[in-house]
N, CA, C and O atoms as CSV, one atom per row, in Angstrom:
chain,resi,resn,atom,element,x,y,z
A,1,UNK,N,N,5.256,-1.975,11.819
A,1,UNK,CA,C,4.838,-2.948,10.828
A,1,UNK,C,C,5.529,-2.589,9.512
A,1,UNK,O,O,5.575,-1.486,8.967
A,2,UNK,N,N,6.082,-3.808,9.099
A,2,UNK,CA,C,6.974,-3.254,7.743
A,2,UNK,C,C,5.906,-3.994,6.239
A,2,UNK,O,O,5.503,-5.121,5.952
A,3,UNK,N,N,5.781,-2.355,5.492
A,3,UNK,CA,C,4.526,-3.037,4.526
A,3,UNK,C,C,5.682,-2.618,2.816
A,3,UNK,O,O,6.422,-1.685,2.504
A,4,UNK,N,N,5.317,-3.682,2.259
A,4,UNK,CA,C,6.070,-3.060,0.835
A,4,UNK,C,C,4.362,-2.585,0.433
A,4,UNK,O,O,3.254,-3.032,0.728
A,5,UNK,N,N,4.946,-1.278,-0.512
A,5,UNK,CA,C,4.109,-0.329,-1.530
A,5,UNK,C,C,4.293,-0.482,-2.753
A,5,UNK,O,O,5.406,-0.444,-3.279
A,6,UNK,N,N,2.672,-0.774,-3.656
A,6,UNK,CA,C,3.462,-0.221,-4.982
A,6,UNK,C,C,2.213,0.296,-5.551
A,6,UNK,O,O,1.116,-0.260,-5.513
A,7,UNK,N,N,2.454,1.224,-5.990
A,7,UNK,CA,C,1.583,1.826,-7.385
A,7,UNK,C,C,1.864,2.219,-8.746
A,7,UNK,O,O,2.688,2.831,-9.425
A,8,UNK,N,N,0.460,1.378,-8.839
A,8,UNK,CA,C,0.609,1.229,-10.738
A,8,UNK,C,C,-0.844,1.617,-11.008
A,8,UNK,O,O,-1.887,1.693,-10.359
A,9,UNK,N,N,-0.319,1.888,-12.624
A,9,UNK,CA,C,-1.752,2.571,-13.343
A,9,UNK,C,C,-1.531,4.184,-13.838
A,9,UNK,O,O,-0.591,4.840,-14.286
A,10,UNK,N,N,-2.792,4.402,-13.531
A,10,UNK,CA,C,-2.877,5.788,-14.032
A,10,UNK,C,C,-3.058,6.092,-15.307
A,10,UNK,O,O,-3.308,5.334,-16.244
A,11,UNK,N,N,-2.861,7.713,-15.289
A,11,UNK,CA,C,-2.844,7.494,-16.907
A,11,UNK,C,C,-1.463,7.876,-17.580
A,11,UNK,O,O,-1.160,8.367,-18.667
A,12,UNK,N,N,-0.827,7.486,-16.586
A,12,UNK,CA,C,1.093,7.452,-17.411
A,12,UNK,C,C,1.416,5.982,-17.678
A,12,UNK,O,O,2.151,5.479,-18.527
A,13,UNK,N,N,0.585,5.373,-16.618
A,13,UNK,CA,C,1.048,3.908,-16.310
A,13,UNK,C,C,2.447,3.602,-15.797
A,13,UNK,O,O,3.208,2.684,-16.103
A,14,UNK,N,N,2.607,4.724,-14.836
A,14,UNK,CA,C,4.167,4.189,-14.239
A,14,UNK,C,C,3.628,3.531,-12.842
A,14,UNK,O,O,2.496,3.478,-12.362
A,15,UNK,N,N,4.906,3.045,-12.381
A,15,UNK,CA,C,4.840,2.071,-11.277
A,15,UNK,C,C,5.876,3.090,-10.037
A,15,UNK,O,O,6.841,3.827,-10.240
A,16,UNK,N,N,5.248,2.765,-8.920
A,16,UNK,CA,C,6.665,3.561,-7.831
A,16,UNK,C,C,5.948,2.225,-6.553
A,16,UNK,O,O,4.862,1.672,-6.377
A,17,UNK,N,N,7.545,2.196,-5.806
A,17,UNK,CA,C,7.583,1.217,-5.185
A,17,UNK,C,C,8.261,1.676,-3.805
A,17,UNK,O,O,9.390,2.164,-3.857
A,18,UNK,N,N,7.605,1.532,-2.567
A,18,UNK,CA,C,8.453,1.719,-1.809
A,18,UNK,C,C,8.261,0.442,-0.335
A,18,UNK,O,O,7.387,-0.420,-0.231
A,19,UNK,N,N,9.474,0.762,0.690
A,19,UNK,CA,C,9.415,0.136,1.359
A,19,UNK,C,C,8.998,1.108,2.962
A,19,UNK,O,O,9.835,1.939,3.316
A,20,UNK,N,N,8.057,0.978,3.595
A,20,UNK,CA,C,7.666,1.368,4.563
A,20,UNK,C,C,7.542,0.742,5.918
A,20,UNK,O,O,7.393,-0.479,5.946
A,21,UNK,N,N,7.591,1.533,7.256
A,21,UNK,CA,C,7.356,1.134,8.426
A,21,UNK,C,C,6.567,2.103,9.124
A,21,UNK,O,O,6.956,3.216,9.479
A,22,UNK,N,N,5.238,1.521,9.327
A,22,UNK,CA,C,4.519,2.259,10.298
A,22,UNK,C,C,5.273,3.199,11.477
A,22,UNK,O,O,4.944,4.325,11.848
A,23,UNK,N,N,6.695,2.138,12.067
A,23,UNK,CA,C,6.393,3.237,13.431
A,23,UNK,C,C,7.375,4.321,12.721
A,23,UNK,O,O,8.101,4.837,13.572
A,24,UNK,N,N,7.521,4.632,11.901
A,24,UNK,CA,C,8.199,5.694,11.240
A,24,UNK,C,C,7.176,6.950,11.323
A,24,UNK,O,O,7.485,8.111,11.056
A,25,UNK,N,N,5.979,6.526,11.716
A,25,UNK,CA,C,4.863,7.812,11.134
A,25,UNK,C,C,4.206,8.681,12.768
A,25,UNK,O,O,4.839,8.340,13.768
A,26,UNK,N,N,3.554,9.257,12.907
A,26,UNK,CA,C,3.342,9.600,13.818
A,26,UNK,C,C,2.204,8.923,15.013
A,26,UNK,O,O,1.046,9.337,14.952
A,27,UNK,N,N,2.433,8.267,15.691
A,27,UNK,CA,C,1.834,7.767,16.526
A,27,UNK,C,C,0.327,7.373,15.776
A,27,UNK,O,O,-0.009,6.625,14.858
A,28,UNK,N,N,-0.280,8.187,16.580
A,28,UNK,CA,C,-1.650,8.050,15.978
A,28,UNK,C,C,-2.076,8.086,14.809
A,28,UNK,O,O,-3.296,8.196,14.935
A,29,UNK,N,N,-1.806,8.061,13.650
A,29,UNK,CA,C,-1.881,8.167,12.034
A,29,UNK,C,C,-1.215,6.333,12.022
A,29,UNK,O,O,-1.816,5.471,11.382
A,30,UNK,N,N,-0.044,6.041,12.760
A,30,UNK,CA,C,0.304,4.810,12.486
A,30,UNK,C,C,-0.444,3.693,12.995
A,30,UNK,O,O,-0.179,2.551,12.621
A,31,UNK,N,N,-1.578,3.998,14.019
A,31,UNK,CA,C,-2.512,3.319,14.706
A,31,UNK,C,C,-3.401,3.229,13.734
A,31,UNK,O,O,-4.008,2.165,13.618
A,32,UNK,N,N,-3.697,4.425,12.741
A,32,UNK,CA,C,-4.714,4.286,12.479
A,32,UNK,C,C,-4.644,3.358,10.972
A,32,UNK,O,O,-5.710,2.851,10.622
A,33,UNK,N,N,-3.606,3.165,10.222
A,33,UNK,CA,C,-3.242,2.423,9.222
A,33,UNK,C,C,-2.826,1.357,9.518
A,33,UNK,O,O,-2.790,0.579,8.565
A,34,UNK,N,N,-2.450,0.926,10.548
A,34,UNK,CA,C,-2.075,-0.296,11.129
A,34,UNK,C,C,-3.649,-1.358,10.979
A,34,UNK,O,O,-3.802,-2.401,10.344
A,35,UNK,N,N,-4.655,-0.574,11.850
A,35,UNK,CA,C,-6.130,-1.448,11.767
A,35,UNK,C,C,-6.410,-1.447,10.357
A,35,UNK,O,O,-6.766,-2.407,9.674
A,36,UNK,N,N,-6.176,-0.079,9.946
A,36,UNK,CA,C,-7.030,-0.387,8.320
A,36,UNK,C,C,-6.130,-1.341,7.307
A,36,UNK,O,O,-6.485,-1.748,6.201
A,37,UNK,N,N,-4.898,-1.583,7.966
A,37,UNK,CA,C,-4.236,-2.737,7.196
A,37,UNK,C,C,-4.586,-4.324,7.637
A,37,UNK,O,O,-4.577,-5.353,6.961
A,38,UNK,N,N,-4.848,-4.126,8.835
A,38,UNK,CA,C,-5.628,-5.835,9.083
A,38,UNK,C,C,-6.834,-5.630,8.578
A,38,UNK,O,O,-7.389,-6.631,9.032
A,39,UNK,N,N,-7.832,-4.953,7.844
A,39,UNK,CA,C,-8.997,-5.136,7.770
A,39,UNK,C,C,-9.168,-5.130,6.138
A,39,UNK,O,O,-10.212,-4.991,5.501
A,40,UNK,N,N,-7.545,-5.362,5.544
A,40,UNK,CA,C,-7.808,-4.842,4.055
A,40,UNK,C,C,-7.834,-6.711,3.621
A,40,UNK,O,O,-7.559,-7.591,4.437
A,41,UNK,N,N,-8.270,-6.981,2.022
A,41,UNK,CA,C,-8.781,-7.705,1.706
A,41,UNK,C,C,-7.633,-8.777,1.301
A,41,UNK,O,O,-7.349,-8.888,0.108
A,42,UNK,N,N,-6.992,-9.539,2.232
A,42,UNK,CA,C,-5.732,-10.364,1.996
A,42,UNK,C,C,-5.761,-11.615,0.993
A,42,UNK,O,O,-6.603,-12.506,1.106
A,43,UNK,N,N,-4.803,-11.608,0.036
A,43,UNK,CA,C,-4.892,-13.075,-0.641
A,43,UNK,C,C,-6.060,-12.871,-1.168
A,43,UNK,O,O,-6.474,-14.012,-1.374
A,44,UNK,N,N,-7.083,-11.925,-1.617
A,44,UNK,CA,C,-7.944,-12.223,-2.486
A,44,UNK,C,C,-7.795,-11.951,-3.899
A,44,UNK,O,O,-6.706,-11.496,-4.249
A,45,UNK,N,N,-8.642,-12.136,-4.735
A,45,UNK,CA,C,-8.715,-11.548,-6.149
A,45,UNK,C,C,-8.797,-9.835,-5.692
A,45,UNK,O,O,-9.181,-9.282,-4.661
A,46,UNK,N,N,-8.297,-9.369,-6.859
A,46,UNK,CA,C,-8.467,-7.527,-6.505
A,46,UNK,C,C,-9.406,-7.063,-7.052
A,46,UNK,O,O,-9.789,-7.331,-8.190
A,47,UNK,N,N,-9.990,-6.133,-6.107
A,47,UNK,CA,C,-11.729,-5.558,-6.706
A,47,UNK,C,C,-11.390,-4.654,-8.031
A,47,UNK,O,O,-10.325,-4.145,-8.380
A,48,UNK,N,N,-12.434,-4.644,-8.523
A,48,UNK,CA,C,-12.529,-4.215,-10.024
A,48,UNK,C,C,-12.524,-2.256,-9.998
A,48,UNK,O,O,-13.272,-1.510,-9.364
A,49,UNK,N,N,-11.502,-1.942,-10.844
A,49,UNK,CA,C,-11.189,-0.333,-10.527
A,49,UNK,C,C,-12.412,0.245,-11.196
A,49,UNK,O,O,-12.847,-0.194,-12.260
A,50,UNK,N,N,-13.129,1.586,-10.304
A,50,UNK,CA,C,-14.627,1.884,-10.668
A,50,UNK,C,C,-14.347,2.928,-12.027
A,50,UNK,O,O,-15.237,3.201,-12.834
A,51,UNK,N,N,-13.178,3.360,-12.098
A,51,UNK,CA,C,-12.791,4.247,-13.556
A,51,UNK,C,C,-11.771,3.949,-14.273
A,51,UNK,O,O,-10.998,3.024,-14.023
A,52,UNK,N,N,-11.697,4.699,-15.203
A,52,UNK,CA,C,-10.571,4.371,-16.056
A,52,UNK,C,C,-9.165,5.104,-15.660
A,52,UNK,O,O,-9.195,5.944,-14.761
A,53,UNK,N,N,-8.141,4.851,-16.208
A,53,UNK,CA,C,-7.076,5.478,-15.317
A,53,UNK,C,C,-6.703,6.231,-14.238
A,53,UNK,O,O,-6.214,7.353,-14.102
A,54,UNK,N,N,-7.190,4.990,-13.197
A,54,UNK,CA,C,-6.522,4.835,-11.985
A,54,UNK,C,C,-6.056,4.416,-11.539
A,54,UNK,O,O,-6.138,3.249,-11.923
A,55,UNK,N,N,-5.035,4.554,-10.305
A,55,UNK,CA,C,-4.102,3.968,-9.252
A,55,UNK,C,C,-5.003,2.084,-8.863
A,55,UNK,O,O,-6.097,1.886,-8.335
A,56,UNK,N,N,-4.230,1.300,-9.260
A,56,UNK,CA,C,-4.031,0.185,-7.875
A,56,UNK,C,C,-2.839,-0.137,-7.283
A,56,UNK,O,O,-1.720,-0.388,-7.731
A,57,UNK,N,N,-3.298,-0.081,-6.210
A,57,UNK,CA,C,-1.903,0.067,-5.039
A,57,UNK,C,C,-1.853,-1.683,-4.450
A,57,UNK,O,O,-2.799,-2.411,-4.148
A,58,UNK,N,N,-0.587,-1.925,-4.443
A,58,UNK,CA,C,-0.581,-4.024,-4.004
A,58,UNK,C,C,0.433,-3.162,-3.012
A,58,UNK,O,O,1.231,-2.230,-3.118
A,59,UNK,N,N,-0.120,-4.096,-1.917
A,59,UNK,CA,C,0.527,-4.173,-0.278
A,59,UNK,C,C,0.884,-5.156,0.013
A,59,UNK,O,O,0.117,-6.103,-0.161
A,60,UNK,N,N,2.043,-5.363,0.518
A,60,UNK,CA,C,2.378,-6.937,0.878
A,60,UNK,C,C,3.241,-6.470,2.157
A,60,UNK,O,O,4.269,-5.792,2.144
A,61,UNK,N,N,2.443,-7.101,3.454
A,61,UNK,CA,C,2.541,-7.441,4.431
A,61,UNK,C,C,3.851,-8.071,4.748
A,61,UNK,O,O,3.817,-9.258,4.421
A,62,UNK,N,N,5.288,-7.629,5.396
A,62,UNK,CA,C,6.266,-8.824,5.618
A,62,UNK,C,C,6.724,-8.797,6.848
A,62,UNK,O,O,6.732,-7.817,7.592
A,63,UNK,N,N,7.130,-9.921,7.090
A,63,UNK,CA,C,7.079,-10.702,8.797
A,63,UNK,C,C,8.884,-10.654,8.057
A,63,UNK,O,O,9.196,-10.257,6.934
A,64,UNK,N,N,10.165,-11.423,9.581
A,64,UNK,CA,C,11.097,-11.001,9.936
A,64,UNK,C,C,12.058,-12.125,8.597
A,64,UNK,O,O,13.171,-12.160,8.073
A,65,UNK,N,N,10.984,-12.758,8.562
A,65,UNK,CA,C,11.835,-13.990,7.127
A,65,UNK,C,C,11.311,-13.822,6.041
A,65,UNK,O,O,11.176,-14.734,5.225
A,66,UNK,N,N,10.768,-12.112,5.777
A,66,UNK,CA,C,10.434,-12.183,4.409
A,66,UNK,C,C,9.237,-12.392,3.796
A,66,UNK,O,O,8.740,-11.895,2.785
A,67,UNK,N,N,8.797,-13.334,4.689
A,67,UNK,CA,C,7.040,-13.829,3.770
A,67,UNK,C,C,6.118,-13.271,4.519
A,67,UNK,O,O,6.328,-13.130,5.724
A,68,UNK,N,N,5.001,-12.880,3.968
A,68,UNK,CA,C,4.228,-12.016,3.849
A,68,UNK,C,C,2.816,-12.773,3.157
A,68,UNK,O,O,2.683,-13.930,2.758
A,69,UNK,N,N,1.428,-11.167,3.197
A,69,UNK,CA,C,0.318,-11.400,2.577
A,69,UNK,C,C,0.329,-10.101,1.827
A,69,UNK,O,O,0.946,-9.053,2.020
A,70,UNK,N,N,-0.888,-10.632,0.541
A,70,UNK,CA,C,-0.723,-9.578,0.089
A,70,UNK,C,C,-1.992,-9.190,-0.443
A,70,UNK,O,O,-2.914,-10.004,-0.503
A,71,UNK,N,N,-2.158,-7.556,-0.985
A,71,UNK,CA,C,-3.466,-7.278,-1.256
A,71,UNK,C,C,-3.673,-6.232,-2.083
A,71,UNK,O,O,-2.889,-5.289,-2.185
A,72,UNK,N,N,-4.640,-6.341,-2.654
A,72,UNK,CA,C,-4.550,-5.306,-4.300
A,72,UNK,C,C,-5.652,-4.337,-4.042
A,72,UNK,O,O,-6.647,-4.689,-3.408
A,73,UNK,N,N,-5.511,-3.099,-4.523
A,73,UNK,CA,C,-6.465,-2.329,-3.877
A,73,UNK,C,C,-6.678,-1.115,-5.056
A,73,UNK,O,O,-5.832,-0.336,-5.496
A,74,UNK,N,N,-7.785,-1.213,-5.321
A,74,UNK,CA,C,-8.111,0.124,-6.547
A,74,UNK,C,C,-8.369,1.435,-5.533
A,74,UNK,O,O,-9.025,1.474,-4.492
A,75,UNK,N,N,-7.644,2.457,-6.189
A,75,UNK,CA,C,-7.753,3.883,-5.613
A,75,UNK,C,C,-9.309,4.484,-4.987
A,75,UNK,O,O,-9.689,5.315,-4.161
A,76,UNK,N,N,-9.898,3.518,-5.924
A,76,UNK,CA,C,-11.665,3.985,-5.239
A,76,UNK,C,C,-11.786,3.521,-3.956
A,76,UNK,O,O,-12.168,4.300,-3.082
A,77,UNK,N,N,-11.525,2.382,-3.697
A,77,UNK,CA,C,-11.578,1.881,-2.537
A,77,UNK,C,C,-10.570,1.703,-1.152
A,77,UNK,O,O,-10.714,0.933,-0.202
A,78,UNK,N,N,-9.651,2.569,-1.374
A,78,UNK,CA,C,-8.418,2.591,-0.600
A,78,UNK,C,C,-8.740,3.306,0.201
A,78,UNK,O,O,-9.378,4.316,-0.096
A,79,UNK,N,N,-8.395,3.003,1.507
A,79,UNK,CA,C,-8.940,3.252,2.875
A,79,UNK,C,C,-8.337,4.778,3.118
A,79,UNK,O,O,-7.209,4.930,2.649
A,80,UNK,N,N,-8.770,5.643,3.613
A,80,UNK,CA,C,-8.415,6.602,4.044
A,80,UNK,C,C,-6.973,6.704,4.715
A,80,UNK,O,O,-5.972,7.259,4.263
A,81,UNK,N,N,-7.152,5.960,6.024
A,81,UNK,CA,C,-6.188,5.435,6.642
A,81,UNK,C,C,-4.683,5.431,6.590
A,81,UNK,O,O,-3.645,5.635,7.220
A,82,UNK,N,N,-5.291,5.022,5.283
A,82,UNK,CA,C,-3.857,4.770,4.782
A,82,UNK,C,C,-3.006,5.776,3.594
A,82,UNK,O,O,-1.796,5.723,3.376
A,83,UNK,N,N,-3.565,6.284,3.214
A,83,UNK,CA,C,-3.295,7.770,2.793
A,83,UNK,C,C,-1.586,7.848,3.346
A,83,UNK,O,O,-0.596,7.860,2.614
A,84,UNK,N,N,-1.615,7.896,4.921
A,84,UNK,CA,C,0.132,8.579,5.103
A,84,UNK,C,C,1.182,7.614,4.801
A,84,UNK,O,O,2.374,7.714,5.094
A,85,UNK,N,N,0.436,6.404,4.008
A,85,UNK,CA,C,1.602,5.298,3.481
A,85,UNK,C,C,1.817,5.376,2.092
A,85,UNK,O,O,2.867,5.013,1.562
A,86,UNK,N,N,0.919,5.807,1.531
A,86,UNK,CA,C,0.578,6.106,-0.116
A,86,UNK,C,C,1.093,7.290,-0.368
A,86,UNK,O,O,1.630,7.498,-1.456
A,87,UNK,N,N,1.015,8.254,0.591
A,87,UNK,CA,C,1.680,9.716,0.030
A,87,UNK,C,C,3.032,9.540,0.091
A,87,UNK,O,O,3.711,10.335,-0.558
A,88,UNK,N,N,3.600,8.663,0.735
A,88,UNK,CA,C,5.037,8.594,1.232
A,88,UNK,C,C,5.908,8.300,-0.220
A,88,UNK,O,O,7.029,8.783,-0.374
A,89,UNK,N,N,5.082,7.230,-1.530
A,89,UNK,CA,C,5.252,7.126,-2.442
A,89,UNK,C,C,5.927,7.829,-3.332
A,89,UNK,O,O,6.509,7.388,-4.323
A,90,UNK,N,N,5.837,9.063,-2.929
A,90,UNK,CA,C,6.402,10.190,-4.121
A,90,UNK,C,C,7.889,10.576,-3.559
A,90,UNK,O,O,8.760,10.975,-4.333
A,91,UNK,N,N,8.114,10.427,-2.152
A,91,UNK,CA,C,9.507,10.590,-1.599
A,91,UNK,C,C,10.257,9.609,-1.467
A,91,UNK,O,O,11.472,9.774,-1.358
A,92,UNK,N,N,9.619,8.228,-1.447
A,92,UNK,CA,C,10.735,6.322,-0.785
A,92,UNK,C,C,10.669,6.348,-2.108
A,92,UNK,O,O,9.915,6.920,-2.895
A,93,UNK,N,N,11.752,5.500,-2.253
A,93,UNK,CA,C,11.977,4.114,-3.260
A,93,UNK,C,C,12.052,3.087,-2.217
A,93,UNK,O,O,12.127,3.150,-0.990
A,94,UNK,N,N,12.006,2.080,-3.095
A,94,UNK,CA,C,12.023,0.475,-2.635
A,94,UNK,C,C,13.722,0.463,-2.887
A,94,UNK,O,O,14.434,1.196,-3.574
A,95,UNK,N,N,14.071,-0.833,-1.919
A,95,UNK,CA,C,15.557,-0.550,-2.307
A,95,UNK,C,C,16.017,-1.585,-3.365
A,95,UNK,O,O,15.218,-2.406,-3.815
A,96,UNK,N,N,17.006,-1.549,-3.663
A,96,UNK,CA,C,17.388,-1.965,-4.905
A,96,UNK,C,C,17.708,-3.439,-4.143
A,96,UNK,O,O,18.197,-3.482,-3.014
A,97,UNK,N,N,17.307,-4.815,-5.044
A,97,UNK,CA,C,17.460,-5.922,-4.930
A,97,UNK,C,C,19.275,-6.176,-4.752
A,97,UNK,O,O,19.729,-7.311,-4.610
């Protein structure tokens, strides 16, 4: 599953962006972010962050032409799951347009 990453906020307020694929990860860790990515909150408004400078992470879902769903997610509420897509953050970039 190919998901774009991004996180913003904090208390630097920088942004890092990357581009990811589940089956890049290890089997079972990619099973397990795979469900917690269908079960995350698509196309909605983004829930309200429970502190002050923290991470929200926007996921956008993309299919083979590009379009996609997408979903905003405050660090309080970010699924465990998904942790081995978020840590990956500090090593990917997104690629350059």
């Amino acid at each position: 599953m190919r998901v774009e990453l991004e996180r913003s906020g904090g208390f630097a307020g920088m942004t890092r962006r990357a581009v990811l694929n589940t089956a890049d990860l290890d089997p079972a860790l990619a099973q397990a972010a795979e469900t917690a990515l269908d079960a995350l909150p698509w196309d909605q408004p983004p829930a309200p962050a429970t502190t002050r400078d923290t991470f929200q992470f926007t996921v956008r879902l993309l299919d083979g032409a590009g379009h996609g769903r997408t979903a905003v997610i405050p660090e309080s509420v970010l699924p465990p799951a998904l942790r081995p897509l978020t840590d990956q953050l500090a090593t990917r970039r997104a690629p350059r347009p």
